[in-house]
C-alpha positions in Angstrom: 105.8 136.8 138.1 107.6 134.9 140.8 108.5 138.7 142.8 104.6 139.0 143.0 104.5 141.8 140.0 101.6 141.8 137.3 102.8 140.8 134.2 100.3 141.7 130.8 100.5 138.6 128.3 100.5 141.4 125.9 104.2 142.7 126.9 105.4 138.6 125.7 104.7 139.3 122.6 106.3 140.6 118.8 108.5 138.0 118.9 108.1 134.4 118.6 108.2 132.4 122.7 108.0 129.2 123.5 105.3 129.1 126.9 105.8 125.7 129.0 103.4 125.0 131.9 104.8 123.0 134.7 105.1 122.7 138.5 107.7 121.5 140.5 106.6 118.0 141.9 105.5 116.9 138.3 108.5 114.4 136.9 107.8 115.3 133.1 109.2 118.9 134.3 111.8 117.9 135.6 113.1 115.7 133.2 112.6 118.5 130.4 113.8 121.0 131.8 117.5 121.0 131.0 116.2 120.5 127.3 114.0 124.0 127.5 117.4 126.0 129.1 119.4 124.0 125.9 116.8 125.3 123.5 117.0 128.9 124.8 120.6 129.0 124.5 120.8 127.1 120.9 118.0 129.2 119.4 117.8 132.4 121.4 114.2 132.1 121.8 112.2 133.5 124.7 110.8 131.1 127.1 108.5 131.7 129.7 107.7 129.2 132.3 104.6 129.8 133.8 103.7 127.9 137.5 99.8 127.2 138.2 101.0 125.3 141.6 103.7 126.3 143.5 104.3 129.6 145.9 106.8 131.7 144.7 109.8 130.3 146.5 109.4 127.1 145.3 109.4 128.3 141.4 112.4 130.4 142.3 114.1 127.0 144.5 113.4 124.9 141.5 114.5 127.1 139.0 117.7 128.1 141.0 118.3 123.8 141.4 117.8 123.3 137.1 119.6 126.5 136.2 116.9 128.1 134.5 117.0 131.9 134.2 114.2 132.5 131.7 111.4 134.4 133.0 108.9 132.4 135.4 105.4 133.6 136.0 102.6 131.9 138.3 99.3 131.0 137.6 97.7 130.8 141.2 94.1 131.1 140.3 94.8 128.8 137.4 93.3 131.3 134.7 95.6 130.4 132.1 95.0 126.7 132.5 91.4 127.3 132.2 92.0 129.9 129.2 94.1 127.3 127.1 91.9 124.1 128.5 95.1 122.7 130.1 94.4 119.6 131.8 97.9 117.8 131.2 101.2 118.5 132.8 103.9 119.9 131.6 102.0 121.7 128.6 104.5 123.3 125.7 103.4 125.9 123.5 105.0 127.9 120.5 103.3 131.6 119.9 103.9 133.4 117.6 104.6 136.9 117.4 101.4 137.8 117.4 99.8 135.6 119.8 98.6 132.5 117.9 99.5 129.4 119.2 101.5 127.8 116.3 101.8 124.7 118.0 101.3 122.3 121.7 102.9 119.6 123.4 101.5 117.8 125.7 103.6 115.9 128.4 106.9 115.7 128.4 109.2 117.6 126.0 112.1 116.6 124.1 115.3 118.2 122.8 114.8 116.4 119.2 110.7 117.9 120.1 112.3 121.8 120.6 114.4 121.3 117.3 112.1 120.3 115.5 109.9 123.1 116.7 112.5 125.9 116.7 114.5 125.1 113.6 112.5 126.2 110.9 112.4 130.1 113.3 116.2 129.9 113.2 116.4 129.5 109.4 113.7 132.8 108.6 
């Protein structure tokens, strides 16, 4: 995570998350972010925001500068982009429960995107 501690991909999950994959130069981010903070808050979801660029600081600066206060993990060897065959920034995922990747988005997410993702998990 962003205070340098290990985090197991198997402690994310029993619950359904959505994972977003972005950095802090990359536009796309930063114009979806205040739509992945909007979703957390409408649909109580877990998000986790995971960083395969930046140091530490700057995840914390930009997250501290978009309000953000999900969990934010980094990537620095890139093993998750390799693992998921990420070549296009910002990446969205929603996992379930128990790991399978029930959908991706690639590029830039919308709020009417999130809703239409999240919506059917809000009415089970």
């Amino acid at each position: 995570n962003v205070d340098g501690q290990e985090v197991s991909t198997q402690s994310l999950l029993n619950k359904p998350l959505v994972i977003n994959v972005w950095y802090s130069t990359c536009e796309p981010c930063k114009r979806e972010m205040p739509a992945l903070v909007a979703a957390r808050e409408k649909y109580g979801i877990d998000i986790i925001g995971v960083n395969p660029r930046d140091s530490a600081d700057a995840a914390r600066d930009f997250a501290d500068d978009y309000g953000i206060t999900y969990a934010l993990l980094r990537d620095p060897n890139g093993a998750s982009l390799v693992a998921l065959g990420i070549g296009t920034f910002p990446m969205t995922y929603l996992v379930a429960g128990d790991g399978t990747i029930l959908e991706q988005h690639a590029g830039e997410i919308t709020a009417d995107d999130l809703d239409r993702m999240l919506a059917p998990l809000a009415a089970e």
